[in-house]
C-alpha positions as CSV (number, residue, x, y, z in Angstrom):
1,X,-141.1,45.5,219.3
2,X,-139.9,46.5,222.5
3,X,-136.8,44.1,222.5
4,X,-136.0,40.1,221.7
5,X,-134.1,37.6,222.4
6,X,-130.3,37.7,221.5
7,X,-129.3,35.3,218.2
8,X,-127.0,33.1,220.7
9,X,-130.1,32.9,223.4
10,X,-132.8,32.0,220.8
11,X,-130.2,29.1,219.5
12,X,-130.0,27.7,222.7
13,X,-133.3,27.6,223.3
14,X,-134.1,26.0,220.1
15,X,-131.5,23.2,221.1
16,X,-132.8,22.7,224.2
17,X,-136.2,22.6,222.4
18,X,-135.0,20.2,219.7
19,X,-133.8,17.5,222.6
20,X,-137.5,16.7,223.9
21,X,-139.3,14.3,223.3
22,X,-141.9,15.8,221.7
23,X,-140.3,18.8,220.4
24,X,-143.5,20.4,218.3
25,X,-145.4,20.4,221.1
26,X,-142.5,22.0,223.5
27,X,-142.1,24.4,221.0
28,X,-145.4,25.3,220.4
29,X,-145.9,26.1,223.9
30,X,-142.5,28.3,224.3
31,X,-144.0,30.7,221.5
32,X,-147.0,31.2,222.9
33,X,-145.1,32.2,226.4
34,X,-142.7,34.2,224.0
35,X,-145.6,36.1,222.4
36,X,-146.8,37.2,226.0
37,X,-143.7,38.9,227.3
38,X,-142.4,40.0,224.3
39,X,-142.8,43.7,225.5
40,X,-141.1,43.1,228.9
41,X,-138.0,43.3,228.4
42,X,-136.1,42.2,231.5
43,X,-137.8,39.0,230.7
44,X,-135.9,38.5,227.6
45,X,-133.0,39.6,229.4
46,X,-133.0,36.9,231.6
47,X,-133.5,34.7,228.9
48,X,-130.3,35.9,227.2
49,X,-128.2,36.3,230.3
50,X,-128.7,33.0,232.0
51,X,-128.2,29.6,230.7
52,X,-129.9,28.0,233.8
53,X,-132.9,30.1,233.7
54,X,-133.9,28.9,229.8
55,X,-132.9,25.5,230.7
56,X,-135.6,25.4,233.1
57,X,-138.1,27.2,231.3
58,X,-137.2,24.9,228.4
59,X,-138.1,21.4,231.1
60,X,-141.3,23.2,231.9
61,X,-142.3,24.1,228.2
62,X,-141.9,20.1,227.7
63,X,-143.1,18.3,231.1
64,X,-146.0,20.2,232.0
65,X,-148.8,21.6,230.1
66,X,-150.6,23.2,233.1
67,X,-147.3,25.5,233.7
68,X,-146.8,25.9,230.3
69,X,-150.5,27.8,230.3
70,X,-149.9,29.5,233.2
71,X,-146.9,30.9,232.5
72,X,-148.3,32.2,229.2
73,X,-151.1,33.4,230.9
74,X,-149.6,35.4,234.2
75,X,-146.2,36.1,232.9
76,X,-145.3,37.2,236.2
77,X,-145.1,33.7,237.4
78,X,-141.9,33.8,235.2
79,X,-140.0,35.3,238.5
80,X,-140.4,32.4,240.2
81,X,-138.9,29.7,237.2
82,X,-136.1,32.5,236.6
83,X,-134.8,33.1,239.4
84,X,-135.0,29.0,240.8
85,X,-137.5,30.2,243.8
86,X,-139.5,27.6,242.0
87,X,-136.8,24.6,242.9
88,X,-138.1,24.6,246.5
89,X,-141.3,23.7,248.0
90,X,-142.8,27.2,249.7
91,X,-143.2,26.3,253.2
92,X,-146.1,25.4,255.8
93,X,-148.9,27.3,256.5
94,X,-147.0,29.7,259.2
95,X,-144.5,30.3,256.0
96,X,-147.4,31.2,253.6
97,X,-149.1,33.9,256.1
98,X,-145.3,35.3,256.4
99,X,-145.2,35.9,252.8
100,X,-148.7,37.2,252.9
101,X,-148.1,39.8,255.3
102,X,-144.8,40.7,254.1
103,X,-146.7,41.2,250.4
104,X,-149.9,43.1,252.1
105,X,-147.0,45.3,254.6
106,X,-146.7,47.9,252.1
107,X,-150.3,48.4,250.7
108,X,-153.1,50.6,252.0
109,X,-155.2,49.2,255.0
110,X,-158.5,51.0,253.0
111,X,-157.3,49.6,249.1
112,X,-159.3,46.2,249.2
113,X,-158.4,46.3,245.3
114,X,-154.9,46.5,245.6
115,X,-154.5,43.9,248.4
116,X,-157.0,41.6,246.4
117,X,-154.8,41.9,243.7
118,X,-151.5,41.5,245.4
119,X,-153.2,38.1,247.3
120,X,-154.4,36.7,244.1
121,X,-150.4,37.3,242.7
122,X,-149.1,35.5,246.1
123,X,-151.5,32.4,245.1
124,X,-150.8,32.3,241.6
125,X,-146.8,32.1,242.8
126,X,-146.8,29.8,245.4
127,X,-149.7,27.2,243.4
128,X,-147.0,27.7,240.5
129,X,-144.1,26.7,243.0
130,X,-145.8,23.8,244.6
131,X,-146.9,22.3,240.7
132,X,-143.1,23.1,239.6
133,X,-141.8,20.9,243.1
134,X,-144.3,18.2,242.1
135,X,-143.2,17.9,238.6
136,X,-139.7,17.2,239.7
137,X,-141.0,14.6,242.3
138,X,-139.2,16.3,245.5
139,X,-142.3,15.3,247.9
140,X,-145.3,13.5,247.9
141,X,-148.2,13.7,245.8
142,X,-150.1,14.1,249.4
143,X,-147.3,17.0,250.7
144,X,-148.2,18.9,247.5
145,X,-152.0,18.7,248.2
146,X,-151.7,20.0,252.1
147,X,-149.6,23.1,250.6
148,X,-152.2,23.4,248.4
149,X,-155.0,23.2,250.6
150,X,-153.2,25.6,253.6
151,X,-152.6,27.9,250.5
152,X,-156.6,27.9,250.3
153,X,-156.8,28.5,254.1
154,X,-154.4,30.9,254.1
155,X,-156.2,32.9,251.1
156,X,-159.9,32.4,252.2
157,X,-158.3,34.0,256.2
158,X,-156.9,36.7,254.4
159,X,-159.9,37.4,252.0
160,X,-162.1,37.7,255.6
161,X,-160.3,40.4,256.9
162,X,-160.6,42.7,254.1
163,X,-164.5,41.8,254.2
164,X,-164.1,42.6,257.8
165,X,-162.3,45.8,257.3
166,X,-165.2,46.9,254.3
167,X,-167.5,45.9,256.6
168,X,-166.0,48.1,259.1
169,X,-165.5,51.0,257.0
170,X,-169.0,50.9,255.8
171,X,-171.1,49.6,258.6
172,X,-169.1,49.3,261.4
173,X,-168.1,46.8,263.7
174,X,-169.9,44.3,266.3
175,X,-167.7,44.6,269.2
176,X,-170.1,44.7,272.0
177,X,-170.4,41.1,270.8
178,X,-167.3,40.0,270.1
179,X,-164.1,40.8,268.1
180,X,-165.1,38.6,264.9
181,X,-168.2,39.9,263.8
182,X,-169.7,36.0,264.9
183,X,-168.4,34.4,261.5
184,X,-166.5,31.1,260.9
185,X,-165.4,29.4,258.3
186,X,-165.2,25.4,257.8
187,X,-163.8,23.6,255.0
188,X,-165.5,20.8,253.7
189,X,-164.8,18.3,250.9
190,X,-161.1,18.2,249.5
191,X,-159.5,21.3,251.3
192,X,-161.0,19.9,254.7
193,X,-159.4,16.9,253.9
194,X,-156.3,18.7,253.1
195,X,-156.4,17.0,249.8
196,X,-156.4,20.2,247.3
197,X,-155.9,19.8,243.7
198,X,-154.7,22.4,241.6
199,X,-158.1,23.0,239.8
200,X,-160.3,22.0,243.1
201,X,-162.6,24.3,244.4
202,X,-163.6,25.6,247.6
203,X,-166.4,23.5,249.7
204,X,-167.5,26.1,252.6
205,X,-169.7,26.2,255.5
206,X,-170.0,29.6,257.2
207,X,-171.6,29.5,261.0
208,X,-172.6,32.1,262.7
209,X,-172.5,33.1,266.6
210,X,-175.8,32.9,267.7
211,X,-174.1,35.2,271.2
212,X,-174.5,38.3,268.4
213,X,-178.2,38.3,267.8
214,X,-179.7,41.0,270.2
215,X,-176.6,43.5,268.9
216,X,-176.1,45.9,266.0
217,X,-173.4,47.5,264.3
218,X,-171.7,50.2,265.9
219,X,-171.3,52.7,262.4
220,X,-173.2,55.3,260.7
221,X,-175.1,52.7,259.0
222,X,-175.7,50.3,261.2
223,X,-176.7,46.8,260.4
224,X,-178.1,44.2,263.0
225,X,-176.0,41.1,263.4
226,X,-178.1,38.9,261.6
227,X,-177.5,41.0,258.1
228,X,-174.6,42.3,259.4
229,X,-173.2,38.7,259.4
230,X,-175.0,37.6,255.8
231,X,-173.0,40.4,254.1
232,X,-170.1,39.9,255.5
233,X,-170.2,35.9,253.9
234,X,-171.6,37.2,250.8
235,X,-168.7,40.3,250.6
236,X,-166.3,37.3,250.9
237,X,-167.6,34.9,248.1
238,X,-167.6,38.0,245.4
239,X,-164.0,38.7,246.5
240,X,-163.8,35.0,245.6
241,X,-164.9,35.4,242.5
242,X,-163.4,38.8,241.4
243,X,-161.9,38.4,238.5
244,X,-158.1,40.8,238.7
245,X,-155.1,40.6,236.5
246,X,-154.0,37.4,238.2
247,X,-157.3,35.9,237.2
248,X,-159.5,34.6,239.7
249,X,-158.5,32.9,243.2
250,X,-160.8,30.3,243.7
251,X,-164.8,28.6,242.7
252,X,-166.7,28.3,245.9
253,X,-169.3,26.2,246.5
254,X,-170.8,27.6,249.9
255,X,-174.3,25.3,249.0
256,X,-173.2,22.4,251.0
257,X,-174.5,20.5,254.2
258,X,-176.5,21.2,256.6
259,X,-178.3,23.6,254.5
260,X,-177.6,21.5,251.0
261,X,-178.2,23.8,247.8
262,X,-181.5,25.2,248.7
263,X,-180.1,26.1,252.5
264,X,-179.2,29.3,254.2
265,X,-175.9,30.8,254.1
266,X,-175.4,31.1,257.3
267,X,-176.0,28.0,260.1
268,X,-175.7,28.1,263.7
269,X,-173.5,25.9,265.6
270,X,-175.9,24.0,267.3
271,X,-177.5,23.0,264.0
272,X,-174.0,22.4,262.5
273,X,-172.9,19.8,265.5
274,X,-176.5,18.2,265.4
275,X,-175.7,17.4,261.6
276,X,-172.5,16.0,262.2
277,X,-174.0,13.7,264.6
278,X,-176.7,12.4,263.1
279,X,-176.9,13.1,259.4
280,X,-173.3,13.8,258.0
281,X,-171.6,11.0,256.0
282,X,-168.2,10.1,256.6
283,X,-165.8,11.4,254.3
């Protein structure tokens, strides 16, 4: 229903199938990606209309079980293997907030939604095009883990200024104290390593600024810094874990040192650089 895929397309993929080395398994996993897009045409279009494009889809189907599934999960991923965007590595950090900006340029500044949605799309793609450059070994394990893990940076910076902008729209801001709202966030563990995997989670400390306690928020509801500054880390772990179309961005794990699992969510920076230099284990 909806369309298919032409009788001379379908042969070639079977071919290309057949010549794996394990051609059950290759085949089982093209089906289930066929059953997913079987209503979207232009898909099946491709498919039919360019040899290059099945051929890669074919290597995927065979090398990679973690593409396979997400490819059959977010079908949209399929843009990137189609049209060979996912033949080249996606760039440094500077070159993912580019692509960020240029996918958030068009969406409303009040929509957290939509630009949680669209975000969550731009990491699916790029986390797709860095596991399709490491399967065909054209960089390092180790280059492959820092794109991952500036991905993660690049996600977590953007997910703080639509908490900031919520924030602001509901509450306020904190300006007479400072531009930020008093809020940083460290990465500990494998993305402050820059050592990401593709299933890692997030290990995050959030200080505050201890020059915003004194001040309030300047909205129709204010809020004093201290809770001003909680919600704000709190609106930014359940965007976290908001689960959209594109699934889910990332697990956080915001219980770690110096408060440990049974700490506050918030430390000051004094306590923070007193840990570090006298309790913290080197990583």
């Amino acid at each position: 229903e909806g369309g298919g895929i032409g009788d001379g397309a379908g042969d070639a993929l079977l071919a290309g199938v057949a010549r794996q080395r394990d051609p059950a398994t290759t085949l089982d996993r093209l089906l289930r990606l066929l059953q997913a897009v079987l209503g979207r045409t232009s898909y099946l279009a491709l498919l039919d209309e360019q040899p290059a494009a099945r051929e890669r889809l074919v290597e995927v189907m065979a090398r990679s079980a973690l593409l396979a599934e997400r490819l059959a999960a977010h079908p949209l991923l399929l843009d990137d293997l189609l049209d060979g965007r996912a033949d080249a590595p996606p760039g440094d950090r500077d070159a993912l907030v580019a692509l960020w900006r240029a996918s958030a340029a068009g969406l409303p500044t009040d929509d957290a939604e939509a630009q949680l949605v669209a975000l969550n799309e731009l990491r699916q793609s790029v986390a797709f095009r860095i596991a399709r450059v490491a399967l065909l070994d054209r960089q390092p394990a180790v280059a492959s883990a820092a794109q991952l893990a500036a991905l993660a940076e690049v996600v977590v910076d953007a997910l703080l200024g639509i908490a900031r902008a919520d924030m602001r729209r509901q509450h306020g801001g904190l300006d007479a104290a400072g531009p930020h709202a008093g809020v940083a966030v460290v990465g500990y563990g494998s993305l402050g390593g820059a050592e990401l995997g593709f299933g890692s989670d997030l290990d995050l400390v959030f200080l505050f600024d201890p020059h915003c306690e004194g001040h309030s928020s300047d909205g129709a509801r204010p809020l004093d810094a201290g809770r001003y500054q909680v919600r704000l880390v709190q609106k930014l772990l359940a965007l976290l874990a908001t689960q959209t179309p594109a699934g889910r961005l990332y697990e956080a794990d915001p219980g770690r040192p110096p408060g440990g699992a049974q700490g506050l969510l918030l430390c000051s920076p004094p306590r923070f650089s007193s840990y570090q230099a006298t309790q913290a284990r080197a990583w």
